[in-house]
Backbone as a chain_set.jsonl record, in Angstrom:
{"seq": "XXXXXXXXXXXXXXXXXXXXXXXXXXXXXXXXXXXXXXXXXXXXXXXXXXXXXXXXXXXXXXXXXXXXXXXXXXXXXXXXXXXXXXXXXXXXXXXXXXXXXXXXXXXXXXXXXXXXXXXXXXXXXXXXXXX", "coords": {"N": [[-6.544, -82.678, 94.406], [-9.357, -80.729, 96.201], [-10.164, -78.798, 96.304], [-9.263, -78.266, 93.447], [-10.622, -80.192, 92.53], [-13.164, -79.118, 92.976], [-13.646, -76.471, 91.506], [-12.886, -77.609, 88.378], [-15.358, -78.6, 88.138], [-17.177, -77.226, 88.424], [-18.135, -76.882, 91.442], [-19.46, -75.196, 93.948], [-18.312, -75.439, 97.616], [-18.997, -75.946, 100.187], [-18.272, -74.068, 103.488], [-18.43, -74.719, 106.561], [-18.252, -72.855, 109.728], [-18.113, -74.169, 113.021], [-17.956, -75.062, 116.389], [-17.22, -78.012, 116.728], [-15.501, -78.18, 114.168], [-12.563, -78.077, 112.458], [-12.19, -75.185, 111.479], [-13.316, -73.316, 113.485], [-14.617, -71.049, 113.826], [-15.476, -67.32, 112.908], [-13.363, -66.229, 112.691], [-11.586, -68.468, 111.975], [-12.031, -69.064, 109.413], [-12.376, -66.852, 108.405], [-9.368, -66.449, 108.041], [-8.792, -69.08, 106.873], [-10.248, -68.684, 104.23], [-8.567, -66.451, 103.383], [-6.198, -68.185, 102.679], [-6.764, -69.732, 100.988], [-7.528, -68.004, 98.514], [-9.368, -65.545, 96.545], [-10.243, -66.589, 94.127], [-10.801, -69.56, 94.692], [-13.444, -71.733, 95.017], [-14.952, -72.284, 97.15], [-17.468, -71.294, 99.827], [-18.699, -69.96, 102.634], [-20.731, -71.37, 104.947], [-23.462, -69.848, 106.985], [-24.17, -69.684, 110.127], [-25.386, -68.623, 112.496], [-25.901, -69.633, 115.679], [-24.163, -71.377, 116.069], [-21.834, -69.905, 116.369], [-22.177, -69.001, 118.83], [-21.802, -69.158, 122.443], [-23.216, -70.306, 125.633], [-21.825, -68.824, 127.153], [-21.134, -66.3, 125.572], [-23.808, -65.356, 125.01], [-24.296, -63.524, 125.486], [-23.323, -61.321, 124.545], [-24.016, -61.47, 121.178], [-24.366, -59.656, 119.37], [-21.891, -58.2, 118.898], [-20.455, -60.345, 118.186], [-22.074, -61.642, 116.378], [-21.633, -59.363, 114.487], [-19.506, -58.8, 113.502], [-18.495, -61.195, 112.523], [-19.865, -61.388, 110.454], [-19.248, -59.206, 109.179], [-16.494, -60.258, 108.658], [-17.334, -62.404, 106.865], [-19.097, -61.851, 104.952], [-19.141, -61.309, 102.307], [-18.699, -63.8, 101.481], [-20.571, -65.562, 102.461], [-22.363, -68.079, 101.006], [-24.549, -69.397, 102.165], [-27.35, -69.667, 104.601], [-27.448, -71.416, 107.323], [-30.419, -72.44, 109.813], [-31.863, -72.332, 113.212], [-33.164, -73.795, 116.082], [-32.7, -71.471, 118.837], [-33.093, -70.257, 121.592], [-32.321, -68.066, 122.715], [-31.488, -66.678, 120.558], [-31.045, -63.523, 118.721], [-32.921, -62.97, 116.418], [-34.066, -60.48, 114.501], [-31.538, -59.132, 114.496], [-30.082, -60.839, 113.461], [-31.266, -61.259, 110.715], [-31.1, -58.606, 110.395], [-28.179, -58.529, 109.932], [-27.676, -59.778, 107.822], [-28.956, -58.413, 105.574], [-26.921, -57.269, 104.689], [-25.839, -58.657, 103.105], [-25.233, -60.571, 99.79], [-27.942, -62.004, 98.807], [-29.232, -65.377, 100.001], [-29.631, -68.55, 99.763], [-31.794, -70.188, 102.727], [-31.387, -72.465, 105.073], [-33.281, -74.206, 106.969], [-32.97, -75.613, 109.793], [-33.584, -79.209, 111.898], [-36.3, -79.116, 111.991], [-39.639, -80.666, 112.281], [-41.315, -82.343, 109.476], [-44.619, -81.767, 110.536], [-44.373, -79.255, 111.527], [-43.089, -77.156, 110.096], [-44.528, -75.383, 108.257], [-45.563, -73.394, 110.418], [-42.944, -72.672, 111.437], [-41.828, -71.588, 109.047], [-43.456, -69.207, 108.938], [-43.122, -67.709, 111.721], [-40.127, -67.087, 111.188], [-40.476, -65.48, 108.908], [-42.463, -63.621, 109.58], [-40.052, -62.842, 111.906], [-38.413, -61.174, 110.252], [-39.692, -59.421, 109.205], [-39.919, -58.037, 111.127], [-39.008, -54.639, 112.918], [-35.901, -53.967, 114.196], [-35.846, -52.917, 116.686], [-38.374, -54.225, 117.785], [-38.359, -55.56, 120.198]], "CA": [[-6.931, -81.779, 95.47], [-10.684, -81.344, 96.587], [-10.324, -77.492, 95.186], [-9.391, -78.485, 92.294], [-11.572, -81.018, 91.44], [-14.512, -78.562, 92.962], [-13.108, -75.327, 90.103], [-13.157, -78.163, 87.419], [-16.469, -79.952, 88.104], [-17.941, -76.241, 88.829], [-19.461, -76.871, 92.052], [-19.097, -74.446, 95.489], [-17.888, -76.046, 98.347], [-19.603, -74.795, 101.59], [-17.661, -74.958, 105.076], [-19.795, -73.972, 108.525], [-17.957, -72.576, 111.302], [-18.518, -74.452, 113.965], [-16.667, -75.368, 117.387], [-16.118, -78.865, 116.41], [-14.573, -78.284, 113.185], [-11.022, -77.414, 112.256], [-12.526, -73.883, 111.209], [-14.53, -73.548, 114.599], [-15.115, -69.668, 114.238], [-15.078, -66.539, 111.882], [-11.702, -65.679, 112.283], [-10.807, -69.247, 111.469], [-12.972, -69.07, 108.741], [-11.606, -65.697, 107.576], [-8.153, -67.004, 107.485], [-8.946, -70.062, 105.576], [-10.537, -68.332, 102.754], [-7.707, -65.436, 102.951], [-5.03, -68.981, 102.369], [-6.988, -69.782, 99.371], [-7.333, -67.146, 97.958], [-10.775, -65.069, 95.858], [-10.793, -67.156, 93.697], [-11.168, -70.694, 94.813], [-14.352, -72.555, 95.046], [-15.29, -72.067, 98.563], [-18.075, -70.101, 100.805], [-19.154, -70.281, 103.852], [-22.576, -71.809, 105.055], [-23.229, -68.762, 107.939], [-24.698, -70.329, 110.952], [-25.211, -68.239, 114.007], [-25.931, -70.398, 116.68], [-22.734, -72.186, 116.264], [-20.469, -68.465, 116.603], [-22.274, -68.344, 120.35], [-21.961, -70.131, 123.499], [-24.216, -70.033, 127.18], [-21.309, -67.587, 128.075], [-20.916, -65.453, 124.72], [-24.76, -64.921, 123.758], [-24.882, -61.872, 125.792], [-22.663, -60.562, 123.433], [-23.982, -61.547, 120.543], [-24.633, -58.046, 118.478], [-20.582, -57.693, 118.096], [-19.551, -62.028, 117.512], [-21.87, -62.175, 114.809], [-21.639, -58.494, 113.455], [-17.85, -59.034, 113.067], [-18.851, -62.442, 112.116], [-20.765, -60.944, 108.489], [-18.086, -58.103, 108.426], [-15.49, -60.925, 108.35], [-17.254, -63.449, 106.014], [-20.066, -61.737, 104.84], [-19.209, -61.36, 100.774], [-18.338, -65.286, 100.94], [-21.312, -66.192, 102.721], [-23.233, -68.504, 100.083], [-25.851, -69.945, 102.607], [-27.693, -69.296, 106.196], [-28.435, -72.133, 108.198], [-31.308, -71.274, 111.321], [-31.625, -73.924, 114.32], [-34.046, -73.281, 116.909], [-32.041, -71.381, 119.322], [-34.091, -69.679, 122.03], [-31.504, -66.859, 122.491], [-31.051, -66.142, 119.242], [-31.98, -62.226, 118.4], [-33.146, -63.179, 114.983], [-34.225, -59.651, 114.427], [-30.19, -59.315, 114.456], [-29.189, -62.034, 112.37], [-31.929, -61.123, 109.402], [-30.59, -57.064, 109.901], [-27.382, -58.127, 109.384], [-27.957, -60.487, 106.381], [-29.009, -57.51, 104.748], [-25.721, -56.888, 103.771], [-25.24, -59.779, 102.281], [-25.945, -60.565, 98.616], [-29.334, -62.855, 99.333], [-28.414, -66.885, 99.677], [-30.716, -70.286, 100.811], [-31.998, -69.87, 104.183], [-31.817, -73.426, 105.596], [-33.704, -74.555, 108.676], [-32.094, -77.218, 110.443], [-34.327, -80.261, 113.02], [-37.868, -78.917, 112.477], [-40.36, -81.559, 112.192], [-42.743, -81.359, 108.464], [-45.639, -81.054, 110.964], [-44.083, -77.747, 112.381], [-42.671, -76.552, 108.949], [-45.732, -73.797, 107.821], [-45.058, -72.918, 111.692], [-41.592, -72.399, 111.65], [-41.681, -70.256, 108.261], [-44.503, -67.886, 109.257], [-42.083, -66.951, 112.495], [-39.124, -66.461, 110.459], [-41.353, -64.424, 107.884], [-42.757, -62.632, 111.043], [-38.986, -62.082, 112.294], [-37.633, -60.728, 109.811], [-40.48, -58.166, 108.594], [-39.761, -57.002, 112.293], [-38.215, -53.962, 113.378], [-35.164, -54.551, 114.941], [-36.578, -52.758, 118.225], [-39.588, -54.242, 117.988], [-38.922, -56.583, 121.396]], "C": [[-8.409, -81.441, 95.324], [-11.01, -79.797, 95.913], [-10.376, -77.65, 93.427], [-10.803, -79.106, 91.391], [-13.012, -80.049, 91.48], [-14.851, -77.399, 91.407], [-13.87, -76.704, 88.942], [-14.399, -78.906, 87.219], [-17.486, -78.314, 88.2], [-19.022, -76.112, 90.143], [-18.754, -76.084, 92.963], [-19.28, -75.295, 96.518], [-18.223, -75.244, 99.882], [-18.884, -74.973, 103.106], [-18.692, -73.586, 106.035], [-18.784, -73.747, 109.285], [-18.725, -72.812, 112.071], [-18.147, -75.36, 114.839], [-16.203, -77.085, 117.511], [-15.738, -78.996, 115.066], [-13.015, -77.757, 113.302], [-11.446, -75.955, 112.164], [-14.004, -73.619, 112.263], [-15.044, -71.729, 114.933], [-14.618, -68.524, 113.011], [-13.933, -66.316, 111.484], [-11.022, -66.802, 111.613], [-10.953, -69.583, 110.111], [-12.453, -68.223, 107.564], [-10.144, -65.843, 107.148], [-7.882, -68.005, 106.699], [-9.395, -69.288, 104.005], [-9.681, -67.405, 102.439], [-6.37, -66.617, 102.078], [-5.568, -69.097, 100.994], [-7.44, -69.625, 98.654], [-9.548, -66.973, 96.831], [-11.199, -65.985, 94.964], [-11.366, -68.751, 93.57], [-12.801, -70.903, 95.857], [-15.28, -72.68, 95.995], [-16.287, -71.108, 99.274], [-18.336, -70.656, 102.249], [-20.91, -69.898, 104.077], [-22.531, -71.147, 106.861], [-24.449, -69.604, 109.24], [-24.675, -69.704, 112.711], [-25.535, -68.414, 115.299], [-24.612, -71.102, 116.7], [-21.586, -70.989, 116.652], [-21.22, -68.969, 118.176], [-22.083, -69.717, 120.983], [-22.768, -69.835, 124.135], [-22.981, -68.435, 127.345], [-20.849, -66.419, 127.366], [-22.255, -64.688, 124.416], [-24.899, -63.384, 124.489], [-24.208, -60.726, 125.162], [-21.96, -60.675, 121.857], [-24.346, -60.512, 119.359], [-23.048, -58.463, 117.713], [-20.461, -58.85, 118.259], [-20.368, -61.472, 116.266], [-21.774, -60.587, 113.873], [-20.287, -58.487, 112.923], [-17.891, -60.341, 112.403], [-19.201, -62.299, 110.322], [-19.737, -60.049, 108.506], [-16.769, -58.806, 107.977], [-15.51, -62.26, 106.651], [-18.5, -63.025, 104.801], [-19.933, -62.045, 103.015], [-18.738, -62.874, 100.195], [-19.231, -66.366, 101.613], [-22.19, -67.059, 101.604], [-24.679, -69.259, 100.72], [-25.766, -69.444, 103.943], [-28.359, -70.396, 106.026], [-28.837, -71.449, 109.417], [-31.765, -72.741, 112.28], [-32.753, -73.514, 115.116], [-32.71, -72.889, 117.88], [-32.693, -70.179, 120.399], [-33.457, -67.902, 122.613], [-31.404, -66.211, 121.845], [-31.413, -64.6, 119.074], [-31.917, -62.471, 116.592], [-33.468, -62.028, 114.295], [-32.719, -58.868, 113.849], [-29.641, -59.92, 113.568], [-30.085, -61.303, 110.696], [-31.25, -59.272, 108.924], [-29.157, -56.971, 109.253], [-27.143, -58.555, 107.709], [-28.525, -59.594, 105.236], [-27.784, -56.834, 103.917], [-25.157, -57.711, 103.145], [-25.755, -60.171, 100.877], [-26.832, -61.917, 98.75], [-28.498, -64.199, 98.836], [-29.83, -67.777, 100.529], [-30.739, -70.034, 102.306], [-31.96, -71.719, 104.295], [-32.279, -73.791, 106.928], [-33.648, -75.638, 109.373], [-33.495, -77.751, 111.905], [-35.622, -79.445, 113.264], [-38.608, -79.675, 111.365], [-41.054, -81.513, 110.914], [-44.029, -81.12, 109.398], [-45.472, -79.982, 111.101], [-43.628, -77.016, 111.062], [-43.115, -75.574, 108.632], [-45.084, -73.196, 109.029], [-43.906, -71.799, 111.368], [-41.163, -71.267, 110.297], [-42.354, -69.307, 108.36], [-43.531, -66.812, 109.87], [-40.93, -66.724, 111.517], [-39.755, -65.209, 109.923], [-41.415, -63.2, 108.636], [-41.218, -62.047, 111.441], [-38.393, -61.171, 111.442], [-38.556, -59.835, 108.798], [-40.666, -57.311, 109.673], [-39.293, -56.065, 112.164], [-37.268, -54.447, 114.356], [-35.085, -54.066, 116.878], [-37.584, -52.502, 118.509], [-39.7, -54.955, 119.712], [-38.582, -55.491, 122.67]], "O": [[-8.877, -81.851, 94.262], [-11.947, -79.626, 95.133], [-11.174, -77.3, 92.557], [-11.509, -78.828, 90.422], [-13.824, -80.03, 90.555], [-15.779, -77.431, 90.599], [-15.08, -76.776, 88.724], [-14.541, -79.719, 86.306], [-18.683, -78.492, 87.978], [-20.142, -75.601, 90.152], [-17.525, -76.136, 92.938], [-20.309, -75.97, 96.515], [-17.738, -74.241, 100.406], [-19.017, -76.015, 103.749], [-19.203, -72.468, 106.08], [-18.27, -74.819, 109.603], [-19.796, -72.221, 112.215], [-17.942, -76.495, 114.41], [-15.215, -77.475, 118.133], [-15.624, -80.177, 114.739], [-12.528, -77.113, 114.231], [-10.862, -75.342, 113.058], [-15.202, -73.685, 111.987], [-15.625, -71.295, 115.928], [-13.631, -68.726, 112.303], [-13.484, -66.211, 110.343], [-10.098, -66.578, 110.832], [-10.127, -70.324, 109.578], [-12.194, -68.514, 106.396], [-9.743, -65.425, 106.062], [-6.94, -67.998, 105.906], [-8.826, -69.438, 102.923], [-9.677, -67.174, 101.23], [-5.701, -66.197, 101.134], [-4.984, -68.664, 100.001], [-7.915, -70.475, 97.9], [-10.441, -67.79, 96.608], [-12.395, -66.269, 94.902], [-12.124, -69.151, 92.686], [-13.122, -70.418, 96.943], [-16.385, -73.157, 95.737], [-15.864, -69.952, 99.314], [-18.089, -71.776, 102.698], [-21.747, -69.05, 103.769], [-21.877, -71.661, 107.768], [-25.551, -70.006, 108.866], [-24.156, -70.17, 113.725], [-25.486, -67.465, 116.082], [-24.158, -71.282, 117.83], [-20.537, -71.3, 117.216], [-20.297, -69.502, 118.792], [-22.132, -70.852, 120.508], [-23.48, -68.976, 123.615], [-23.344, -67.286, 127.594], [-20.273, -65.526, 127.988], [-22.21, -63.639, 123.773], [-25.488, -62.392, 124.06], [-24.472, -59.526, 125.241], [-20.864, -60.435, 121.351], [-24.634, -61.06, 118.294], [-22.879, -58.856, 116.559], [-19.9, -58.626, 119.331], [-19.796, -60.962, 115.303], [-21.841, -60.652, 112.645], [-20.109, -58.099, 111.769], [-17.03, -60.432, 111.527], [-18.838, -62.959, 109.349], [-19.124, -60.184, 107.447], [-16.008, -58.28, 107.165], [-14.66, -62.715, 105.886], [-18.771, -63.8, 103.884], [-20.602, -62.945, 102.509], [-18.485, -63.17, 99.027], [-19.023, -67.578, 101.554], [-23.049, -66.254, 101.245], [-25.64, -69.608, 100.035], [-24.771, -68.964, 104.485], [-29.283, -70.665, 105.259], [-28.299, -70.509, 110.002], [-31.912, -73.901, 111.895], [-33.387, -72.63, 114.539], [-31.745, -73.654, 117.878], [-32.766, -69.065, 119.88], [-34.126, -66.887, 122.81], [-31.213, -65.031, 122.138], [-32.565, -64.513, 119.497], [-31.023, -62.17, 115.801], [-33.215, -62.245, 113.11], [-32.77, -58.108, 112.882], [-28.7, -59.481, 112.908], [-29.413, -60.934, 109.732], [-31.021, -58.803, 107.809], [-28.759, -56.096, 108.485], [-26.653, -57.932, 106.768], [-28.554, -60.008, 104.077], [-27.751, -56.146, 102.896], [-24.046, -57.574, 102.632], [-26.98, -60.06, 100.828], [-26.177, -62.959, 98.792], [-27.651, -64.331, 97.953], [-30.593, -67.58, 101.474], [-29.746, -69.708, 102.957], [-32.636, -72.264, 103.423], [-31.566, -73.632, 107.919], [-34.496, -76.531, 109.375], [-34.114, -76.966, 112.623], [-36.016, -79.124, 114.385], [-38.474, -79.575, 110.146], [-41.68, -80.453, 110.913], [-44.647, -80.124, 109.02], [-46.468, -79.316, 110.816], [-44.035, -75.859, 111.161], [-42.352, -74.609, 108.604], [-44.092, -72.495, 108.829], [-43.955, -70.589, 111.146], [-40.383, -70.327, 110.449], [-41.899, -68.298, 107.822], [-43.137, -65.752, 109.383], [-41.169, -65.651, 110.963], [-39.584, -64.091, 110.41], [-40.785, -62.15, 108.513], [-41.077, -60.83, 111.323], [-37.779, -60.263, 112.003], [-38.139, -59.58, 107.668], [-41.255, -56.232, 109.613], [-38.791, -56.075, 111.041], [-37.616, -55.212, 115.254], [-34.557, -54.598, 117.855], [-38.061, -51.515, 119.068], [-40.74, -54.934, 120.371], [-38.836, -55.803, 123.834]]}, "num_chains": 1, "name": "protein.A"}
């Protein structure tokens, strides 16, 4: 079993919610890691562009704040996408409750790289009603 071997080899095993997986959302997310159980091997790689849709982002405050209240102490990574919706201001306030993990930044170019970490940097030394 793929637990097993992860426990005995010592490595963490990261699953993403996201709508084409088997675990396509927090709750499914939250019930997988409730089946097996605190202590197996497992976190979740937190990705909040994948919780929203076109017809959810306008109520994205409560997906992803239920989203970190559901997974938040088994989050072990944040991936960040370009996502022009996004309230990143949001995502970095709630990640504050999370015990700090790898930010990854998914399909930006190395030219754009400095870029793309400044803004983060910049977002998330915002106030959250700075916009």
């Amino acid at each position: 079993m793929l637990i097993d071997a992860a426990s005995d080899g010592g490595v963490l095993l990261g699953i993403e919610p996201e709508p084409g997986n088997v675990v396509s959302d927090a709750a499914s997310a939250a019930r997988l890691l409730s089946e097996l159980g605190d202590d197996a091997p497992v976190g979740i790689v937190f990705d909040p562009a994948n919780l929203l849709t076109p017809e959810t982002v306008s109520r994205q405050a409560r997906i992803l704040t239920d989203a970190v209240d559901l997974l938040g102490e088994r989050i072990v990574g944040v991936q960040l996408k370009g996502f022009e919706l996004m309230d990143y201001q949001l995502v970095f306030g709630l990640l504050e409750y999370v015990v700090p993990v790898p930010l990854i930044v998914q399909d930006v170019l190395e030219a754009d790289a400095g870029r793309v970490r400044s803004d983060l940097l910049r977002r998330y030394s915002e106030p959250e009603d700075s916009e």
